[in-house]
BAMIPA-216093 format. One record per residue (C-alpha): residue number from 1; residue in one letter; x, y, z. Coordinates in nm, 3 decimals. Layout:
REM residues N
<resi:NUM	resn:A	X:X	Y:Y	Z:Z>
...
//
This chain:
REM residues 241
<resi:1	resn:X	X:-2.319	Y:9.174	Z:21.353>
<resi:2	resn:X	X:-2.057	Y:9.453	Z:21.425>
<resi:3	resn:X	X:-1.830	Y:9.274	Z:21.714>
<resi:4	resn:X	X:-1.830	Y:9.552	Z:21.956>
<resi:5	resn:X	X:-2.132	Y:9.766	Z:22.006>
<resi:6	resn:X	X:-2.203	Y:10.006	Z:22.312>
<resi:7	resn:X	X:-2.578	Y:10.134	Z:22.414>
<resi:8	resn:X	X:-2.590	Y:10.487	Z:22.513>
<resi:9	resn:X	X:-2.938	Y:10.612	Z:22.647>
<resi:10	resn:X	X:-2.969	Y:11.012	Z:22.747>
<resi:11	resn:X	X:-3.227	Y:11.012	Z:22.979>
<resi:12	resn:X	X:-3.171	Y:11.388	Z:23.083>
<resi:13	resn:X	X:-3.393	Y:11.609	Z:22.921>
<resi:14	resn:X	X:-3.714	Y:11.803	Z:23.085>
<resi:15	resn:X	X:-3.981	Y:11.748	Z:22.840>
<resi:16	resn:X	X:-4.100	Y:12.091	Z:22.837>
<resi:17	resn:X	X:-4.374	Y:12.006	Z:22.589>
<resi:18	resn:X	X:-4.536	Y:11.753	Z:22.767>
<resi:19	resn:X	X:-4.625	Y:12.071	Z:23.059>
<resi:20	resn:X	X:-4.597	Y:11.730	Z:23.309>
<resi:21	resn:X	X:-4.519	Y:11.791	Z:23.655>
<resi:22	resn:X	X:-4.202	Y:11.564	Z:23.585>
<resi:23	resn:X	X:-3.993	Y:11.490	Z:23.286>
<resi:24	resn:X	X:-4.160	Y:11.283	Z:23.050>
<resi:25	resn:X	X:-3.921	Y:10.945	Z:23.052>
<resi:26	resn:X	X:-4.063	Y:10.918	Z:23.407>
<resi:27	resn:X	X:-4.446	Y:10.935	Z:23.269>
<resi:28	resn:X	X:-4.604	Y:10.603	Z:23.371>
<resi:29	resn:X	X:-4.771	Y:10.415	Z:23.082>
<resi:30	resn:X	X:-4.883	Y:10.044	Z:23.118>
<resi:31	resn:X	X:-4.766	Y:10.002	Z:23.421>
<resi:32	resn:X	X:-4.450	Y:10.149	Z:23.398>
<resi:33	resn:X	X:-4.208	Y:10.481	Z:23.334>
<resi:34	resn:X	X:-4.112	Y:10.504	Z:22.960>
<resi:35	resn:X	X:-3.774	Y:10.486	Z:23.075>
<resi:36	resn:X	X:-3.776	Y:10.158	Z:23.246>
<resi:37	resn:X	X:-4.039	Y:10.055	Z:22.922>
<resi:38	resn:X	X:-3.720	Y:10.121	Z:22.724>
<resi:39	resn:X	X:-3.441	Y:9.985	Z:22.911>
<resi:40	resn:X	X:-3.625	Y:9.635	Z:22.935>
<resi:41	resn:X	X:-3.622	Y:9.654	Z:22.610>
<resi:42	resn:X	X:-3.311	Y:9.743	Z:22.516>
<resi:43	resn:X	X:-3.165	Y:9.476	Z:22.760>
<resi:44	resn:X	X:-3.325	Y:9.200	Z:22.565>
<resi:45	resn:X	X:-3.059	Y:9.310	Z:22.281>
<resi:46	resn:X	X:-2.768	Y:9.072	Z:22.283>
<resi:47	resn:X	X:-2.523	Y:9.337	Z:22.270>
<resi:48	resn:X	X:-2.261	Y:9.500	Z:22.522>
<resi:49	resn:X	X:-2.292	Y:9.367	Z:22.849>
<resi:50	resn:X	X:-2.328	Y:9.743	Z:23.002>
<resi:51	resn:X	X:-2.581	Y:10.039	Z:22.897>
<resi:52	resn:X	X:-2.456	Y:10.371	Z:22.959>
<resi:53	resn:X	X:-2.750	Y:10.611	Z:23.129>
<resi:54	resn:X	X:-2.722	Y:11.005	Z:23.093>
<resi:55	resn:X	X:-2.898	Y:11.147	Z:23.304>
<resi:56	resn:X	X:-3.003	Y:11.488	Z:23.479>
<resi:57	resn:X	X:-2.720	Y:11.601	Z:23.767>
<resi:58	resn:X	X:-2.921	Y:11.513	Z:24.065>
<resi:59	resn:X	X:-3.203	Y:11.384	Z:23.932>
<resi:60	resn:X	X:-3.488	Y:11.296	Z:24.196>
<resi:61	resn:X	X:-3.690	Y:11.045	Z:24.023>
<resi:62	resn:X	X:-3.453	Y:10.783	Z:23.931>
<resi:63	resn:X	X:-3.391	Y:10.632	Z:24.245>
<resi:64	resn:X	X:-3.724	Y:10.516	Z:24.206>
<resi:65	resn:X	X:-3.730	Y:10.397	Z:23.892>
<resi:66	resn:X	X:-3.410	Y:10.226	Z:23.968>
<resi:67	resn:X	X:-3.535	Y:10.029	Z:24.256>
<resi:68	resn:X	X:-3.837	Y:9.860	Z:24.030>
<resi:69	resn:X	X:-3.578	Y:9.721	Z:23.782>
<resi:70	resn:X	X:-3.477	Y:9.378	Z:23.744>
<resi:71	resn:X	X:-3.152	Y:9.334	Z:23.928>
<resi:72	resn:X	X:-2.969	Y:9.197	Z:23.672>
<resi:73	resn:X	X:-3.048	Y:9.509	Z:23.416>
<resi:74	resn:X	X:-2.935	Y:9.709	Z:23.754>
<resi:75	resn:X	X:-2.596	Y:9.601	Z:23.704>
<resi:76	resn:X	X:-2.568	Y:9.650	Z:23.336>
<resi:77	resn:X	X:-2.612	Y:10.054	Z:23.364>
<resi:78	resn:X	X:-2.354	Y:10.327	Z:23.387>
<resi:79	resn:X	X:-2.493	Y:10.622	Z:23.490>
<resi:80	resn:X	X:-2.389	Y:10.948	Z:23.389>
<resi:81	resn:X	X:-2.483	Y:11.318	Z:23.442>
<resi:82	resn:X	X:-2.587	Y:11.461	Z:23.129>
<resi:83	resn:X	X:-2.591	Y:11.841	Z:22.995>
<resi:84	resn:X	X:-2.797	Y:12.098	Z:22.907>
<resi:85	resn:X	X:-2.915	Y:11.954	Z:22.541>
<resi:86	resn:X	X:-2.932	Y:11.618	Z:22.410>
<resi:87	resn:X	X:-2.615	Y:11.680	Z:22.223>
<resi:88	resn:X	X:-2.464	Y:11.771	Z:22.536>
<resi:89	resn:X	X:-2.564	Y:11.472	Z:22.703>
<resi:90	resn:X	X:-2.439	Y:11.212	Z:22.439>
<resi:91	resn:X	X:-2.151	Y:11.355	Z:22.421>
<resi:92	resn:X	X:-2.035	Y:11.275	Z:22.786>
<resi:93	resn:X	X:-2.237	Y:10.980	Z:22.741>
<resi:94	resn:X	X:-1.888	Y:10.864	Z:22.477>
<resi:95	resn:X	X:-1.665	Y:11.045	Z:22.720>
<resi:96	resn:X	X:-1.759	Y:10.779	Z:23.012>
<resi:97	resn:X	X:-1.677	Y:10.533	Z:22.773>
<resi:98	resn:X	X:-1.384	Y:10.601	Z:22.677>
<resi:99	resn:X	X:-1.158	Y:10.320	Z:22.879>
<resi:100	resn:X	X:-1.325	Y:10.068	Z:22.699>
<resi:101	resn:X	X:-1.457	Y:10.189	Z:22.389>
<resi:102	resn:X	X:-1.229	Y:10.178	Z:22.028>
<resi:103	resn:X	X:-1.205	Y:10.416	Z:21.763>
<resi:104	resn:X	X:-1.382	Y:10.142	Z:21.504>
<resi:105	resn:X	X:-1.635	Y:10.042	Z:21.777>
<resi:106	resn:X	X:-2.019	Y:10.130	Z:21.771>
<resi:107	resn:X	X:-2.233	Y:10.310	Z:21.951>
<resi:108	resn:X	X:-2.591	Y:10.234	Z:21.950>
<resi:109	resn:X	X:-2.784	Y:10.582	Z:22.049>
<resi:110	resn:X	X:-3.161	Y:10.570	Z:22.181>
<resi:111	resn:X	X:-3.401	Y:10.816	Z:22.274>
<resi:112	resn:X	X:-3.545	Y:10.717	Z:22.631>
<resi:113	resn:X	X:-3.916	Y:10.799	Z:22.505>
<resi:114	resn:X	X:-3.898	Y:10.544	Z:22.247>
<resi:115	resn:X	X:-4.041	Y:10.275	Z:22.395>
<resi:116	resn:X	X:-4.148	Y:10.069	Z:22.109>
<resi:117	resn:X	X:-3.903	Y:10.048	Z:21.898>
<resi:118	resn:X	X:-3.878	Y:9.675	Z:21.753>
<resi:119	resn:X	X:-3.592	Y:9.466	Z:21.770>
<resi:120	resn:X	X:-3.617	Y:9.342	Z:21.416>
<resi:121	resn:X	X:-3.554	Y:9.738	Z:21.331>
<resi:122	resn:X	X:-3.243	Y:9.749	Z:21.536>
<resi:123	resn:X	X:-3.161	Y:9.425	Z:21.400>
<resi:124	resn:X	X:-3.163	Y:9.519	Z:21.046>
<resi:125	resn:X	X:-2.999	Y:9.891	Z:21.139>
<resi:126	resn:X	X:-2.664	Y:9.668	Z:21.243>
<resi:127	resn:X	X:-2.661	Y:9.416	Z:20.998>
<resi:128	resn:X	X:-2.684	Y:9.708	Z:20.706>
<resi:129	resn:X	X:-2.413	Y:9.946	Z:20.911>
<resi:130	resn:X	X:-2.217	Y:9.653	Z:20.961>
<resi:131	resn:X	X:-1.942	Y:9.770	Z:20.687>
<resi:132	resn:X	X:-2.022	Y:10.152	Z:20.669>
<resi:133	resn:X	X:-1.757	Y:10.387	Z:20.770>
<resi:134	resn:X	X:-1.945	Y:10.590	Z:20.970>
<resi:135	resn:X	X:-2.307	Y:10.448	Z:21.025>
<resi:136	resn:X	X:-2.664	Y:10.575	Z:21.013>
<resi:137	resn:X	X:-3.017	Y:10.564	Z:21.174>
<resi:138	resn:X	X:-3.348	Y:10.438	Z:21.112>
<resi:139	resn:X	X:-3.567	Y:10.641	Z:20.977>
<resi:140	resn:X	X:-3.939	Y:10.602	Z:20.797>
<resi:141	resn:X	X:-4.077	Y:10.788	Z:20.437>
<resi:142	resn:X	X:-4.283	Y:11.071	Z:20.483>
<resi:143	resn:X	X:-4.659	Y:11.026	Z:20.470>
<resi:144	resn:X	X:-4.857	Y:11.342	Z:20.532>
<resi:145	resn:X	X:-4.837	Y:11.657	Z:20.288>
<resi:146	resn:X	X:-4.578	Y:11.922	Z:20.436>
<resi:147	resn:X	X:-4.762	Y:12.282	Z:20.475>
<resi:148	resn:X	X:-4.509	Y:12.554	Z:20.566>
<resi:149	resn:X	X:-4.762	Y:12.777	Z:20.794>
<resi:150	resn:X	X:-4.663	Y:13.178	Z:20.835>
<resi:151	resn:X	X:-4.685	Y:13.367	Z:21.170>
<resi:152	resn:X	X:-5.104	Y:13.421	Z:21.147>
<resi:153	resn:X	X:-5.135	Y:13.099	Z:21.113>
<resi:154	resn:X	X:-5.225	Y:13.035	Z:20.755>
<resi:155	resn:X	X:-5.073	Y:12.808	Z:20.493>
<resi:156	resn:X	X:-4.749	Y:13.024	Z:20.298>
<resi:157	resn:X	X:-4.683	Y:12.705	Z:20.101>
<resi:158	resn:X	X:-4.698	Y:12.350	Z:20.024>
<resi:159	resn:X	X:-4.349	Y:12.157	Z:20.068>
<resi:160	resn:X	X:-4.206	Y:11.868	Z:19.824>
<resi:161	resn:X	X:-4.177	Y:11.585	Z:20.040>
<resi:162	resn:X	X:-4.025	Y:11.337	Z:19.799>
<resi:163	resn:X	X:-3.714	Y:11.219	Z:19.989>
<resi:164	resn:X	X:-3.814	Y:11.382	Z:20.262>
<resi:165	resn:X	X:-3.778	Y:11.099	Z:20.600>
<resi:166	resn:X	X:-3.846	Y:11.124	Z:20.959>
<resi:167	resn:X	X:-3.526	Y:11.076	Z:21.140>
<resi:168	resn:X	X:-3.620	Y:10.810	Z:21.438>
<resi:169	resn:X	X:-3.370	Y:10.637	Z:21.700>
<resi:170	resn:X	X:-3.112	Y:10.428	Z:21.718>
<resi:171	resn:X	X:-2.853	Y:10.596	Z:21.569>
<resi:172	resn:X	X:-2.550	Y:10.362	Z:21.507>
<resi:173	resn:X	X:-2.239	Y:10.497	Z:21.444>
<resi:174	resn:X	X:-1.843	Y:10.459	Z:21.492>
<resi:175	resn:X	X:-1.754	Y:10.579	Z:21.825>
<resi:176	resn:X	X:-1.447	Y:10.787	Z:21.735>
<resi:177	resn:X	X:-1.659	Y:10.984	Z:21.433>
<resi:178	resn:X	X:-1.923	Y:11.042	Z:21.665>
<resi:179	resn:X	X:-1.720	Y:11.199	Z:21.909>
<resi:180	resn:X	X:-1.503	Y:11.374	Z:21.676>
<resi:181	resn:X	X:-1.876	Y:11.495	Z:21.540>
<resi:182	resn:X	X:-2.035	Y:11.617	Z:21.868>
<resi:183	resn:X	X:-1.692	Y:11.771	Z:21.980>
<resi:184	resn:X	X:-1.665	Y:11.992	Z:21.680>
<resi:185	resn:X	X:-2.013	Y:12.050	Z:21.682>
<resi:186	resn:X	X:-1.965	Y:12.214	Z:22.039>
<resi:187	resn:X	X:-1.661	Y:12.385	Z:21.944>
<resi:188	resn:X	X:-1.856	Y:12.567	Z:21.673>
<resi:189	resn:X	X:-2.126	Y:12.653	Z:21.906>
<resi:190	resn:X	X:-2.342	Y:12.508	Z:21.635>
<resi:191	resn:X	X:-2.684	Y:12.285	Z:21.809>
<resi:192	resn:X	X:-2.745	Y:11.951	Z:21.637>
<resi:193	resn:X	X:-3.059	Y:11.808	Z:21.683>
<resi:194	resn:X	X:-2.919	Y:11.451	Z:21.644>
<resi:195	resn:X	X:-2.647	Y:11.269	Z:21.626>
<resi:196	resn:X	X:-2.654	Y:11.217	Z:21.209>
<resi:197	resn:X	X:-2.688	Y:11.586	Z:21.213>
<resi:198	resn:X	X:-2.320	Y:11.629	Z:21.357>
<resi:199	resn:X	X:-2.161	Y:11.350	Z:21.153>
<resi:200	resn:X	X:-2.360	Y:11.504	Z:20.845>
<resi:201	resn:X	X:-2.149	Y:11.802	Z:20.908>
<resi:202	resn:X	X:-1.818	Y:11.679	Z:20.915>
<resi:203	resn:X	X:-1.920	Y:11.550	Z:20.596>
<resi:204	resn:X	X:-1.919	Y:11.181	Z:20.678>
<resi:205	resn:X	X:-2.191	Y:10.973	Z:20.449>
<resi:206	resn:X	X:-2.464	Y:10.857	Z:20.667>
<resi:207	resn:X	X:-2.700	Y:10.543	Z:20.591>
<resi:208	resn:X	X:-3.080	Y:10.582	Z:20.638>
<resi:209	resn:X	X:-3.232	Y:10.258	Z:20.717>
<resi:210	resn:X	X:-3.605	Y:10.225	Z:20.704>
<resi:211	resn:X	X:-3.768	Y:10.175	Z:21.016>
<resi:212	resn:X	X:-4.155	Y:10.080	Z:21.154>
<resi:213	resn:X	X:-4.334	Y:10.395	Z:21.179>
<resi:214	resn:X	X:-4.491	Y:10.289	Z:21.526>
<resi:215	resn:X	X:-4.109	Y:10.352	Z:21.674>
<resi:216	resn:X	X:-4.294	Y:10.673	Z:21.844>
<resi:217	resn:X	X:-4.121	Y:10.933	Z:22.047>
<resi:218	resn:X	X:-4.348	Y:11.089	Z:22.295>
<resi:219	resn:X	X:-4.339	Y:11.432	Z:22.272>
<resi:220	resn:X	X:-4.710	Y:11.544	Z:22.325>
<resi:221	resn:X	X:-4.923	Y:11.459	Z:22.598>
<resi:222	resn:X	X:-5.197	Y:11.288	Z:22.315>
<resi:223	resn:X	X:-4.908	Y:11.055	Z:22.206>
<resi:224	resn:X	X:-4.933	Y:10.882	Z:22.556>
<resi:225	resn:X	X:-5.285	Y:10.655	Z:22.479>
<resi:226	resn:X	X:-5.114	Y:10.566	Z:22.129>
<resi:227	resn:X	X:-4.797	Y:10.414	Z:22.281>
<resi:228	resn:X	X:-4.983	Y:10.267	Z:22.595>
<resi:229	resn:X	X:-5.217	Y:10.072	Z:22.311>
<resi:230	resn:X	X:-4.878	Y:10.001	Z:22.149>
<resi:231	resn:X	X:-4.716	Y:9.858	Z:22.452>
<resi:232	resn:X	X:-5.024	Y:9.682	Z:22.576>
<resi:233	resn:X	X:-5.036	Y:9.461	Z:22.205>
<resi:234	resn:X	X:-4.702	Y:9.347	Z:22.267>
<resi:235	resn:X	X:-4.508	Y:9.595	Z:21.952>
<resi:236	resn:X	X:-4.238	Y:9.347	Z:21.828>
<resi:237	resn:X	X:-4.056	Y:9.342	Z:22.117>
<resi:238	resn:X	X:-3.901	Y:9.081	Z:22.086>
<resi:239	resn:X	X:-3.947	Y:8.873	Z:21.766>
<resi:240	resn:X	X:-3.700	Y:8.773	Z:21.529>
<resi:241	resn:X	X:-3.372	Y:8.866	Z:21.670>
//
């Protein structure tokens, strides 16, 4: 396992999709937000001792989210204000952790509506980024046939999806590439969608390590029963660390 490895969780986006009267890391599913469904399980990872938390300047529903955590995950998290877009986010997200964090260090990169994302995934992501110079993400093969759809609504054509993967979260890489990569990124006005996206760009190889497919990000209202029945079976949270 890489030596030193920081977690870095934006938590500031509005989940405009979702059309919830709040953002949708603060959904509650099986008891609890998403957000706090991820943290706990990101704190059973024996990584850094601190998790930096981007989140929205002024954000109103944290506080109570905050409150229902475990003290001792309380004192892990940083919390930061975060930007306008993800990219945005992460990338003060590295600034904040810049006293402590080294060029060659790691930074470990989770969407907060990933709830059930298994350990043995995030396991397997460091032990195969271990020695790359940049680092990588997990990801899972494409399933489903690929229709590219024109504006009426009909089907223009049929897409190859041979090599074709679903980029998921975390995404691992070397702290000083990453923020070189988002910096640039910015500088060139150009919006990444993720953070292989920016080191992509600066022409950096990245890894793609396969991943569970149930490592859902909730995006649509209907994917809330699916992760609830996910969370409620006890997904790998913990096993074989």
């Amino acid at each position: 396992m890489p030596s030193r490895c920081h977690l870095l969780l934006p938590a500031a986006g509005s989940g405009r999709r979702m059309a919830a009267e709040r953002p949708k890391q603060y959904l509650s599913v099986a008891g609890k937000t998403l957000l706090q469904h991820t943290l706990e399980r990101l704190a059973l990872l024996p990584l850094a001792e601190q998790i930096t938390l981007v989140l929205a300047a002024g954000d109103p529903w944290w506080p109570e989210v905050a409150a229902g955590l475990p003290v001792a995950l309380r004192r892990r998290l940083q919390c930061v204000d975060g930007g306008a877009e993800r990219s945005a986010s992460v990338l003060l997200g590295l600034e904040a952790l810049q006293p402590d964090a080294q060029a060659a260090d790691f930074v470990l990169v989770h969407d907060a509506v990933r709830p059930c994302v298994a350990l043995e995934d995030i396991r397997r992501l460091m032990e195969m980024l271990e020695h790359e110079p940049a680092g990588g993400l997990l990801a899972s093969p494409l399933r489903d046939t690929l229709k590219c759809v024109d504006p009426s609504g009909y089907v223009a054509s049929t897409a190859d999806r041979r090599g074709l993967w679903s980029a998921a979260t975390p995404q691992m890489f070397r702290y000083g590439v990453l923020l070189e990569a988002l910096r640039a990124a910015q500088r060139a006005g150009v919006m990444v969608t993720d953070e292989a996206q920016a080191v992509e760009q600066l022409g950096h190889p990245v890894r793609v390590v396969a991943g569970r497919a149930d490592n859902i990000k909730v995006t649509f209202p209907e994917d809330l029963p699916l992760v609830e029945r996910l969370l409620q079976g006890g997904a790998d949270a913990t096993a074989n660390w």
